[in-house]
N, C-alpha and C positions, 0 to 999 in steps of 0.2 A: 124570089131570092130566099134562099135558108137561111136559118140561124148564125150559121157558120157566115157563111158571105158578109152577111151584115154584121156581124162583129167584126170580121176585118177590116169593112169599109169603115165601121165607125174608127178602131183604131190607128187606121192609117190616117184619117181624116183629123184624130186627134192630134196625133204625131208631126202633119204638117201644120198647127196653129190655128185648124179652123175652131171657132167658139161650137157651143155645143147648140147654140140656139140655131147655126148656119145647120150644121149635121141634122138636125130635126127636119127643117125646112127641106134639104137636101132628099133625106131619107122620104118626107111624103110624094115631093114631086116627081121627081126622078126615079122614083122606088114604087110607089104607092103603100108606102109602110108607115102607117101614123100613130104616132107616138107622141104622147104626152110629155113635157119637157121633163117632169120629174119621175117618167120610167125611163126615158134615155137615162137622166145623170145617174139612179141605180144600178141599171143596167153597162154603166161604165164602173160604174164603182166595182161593180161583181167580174171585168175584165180584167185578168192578173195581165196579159202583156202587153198592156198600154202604157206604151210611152208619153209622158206628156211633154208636152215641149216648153220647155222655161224660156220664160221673156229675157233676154241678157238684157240687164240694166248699169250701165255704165254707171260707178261710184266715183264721183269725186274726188281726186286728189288734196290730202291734207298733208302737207309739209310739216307746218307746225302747228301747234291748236293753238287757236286764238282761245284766249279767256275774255269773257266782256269784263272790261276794267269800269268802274262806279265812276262818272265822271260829276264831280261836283258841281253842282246849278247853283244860280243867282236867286234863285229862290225857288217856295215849291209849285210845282205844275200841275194842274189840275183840271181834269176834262170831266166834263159830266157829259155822260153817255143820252144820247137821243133814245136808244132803247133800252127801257130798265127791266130788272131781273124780275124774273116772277117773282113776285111775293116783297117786292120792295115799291120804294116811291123816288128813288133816288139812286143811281147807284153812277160809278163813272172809273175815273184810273187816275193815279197820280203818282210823281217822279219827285222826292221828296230832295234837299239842296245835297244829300250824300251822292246819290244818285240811285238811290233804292226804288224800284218802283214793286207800287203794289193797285189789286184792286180793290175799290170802296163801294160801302152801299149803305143804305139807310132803311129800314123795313117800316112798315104801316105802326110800329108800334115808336116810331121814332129813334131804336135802336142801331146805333151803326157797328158795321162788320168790317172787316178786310184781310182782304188773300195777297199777304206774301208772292211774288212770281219770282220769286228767287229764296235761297236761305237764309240771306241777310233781312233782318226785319229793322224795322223805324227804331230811334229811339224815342224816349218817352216825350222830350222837349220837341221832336220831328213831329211825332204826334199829334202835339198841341199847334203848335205852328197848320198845321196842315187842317185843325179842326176852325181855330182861328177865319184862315184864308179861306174855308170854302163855306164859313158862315157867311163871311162880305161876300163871293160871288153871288151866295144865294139870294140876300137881299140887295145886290146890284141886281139881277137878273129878275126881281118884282117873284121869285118864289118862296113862300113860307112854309 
């Protein structure tokens, strides 16, 4: 098989959806043409009348946009994470009584941080409350 040939086989082959890892595979057995997967994908790249064929991905219909509304909790909630962040000794998530929720964490030096997951941030007294309540969890849960 020339060069010619197998550039066409490979584009056609693109063209119908096959992956380029099949075409490799395809091209040694069938061929006895072998190629390294990353001279095939150059080798495609350097082919101007490749078509490639685009996955249709069905989108969703959005009528109207929901906005998530802050729904007000009985108090604030507080998980502490099974697996903590590098570089911490503590870290978890909490949904404060506005219904802000962010993520916390506590680092080796005893410092605690936390990430916003939205643009509404705690106020100062949520803050306290929430430093408060996961001091008791800490020492219900026999952690210091």
């Amino acid at each position: 098989m020339n060069d010619n040939l197998r550039n066409e086989l490979i584009a056609r082959r693109i063209a119908e959806g096959v992956s380029l890892s099949d075409i490799q595979k395809e091209l040694e057995n069938e061929h006895q043409i072998v190629m390294t997967y990353m001279d095939l994908r150059m080798l495609v790249a350097d082919l101007e009348e490749i078509q490639w064929k685009k996955e249709e991905v069905e989108e969703p219909e959005v009528e109207n946009e929901v906005q998530e509304t802050l729904e007000p909790k009985d108090e604030v909630e507080i998980n502490i994470s099974s697996i903590v962040r590098p570089g911490c000794v503590l870290s978890g998530d909490v949904t404060f009584r506005s219904g802000i929720k962010a993520d916390w964490y506590v680092d080796q030096y005893g410092r605690m941080g936390m990430d916003p997951k939205g643009e509404e941030t705690p106020t100062e007294s949520e803050l306290q409350e929430f430093q408060q309540a996961l001091q008791m969890r800490i020492s219900q849960q026999g952690m210091r």
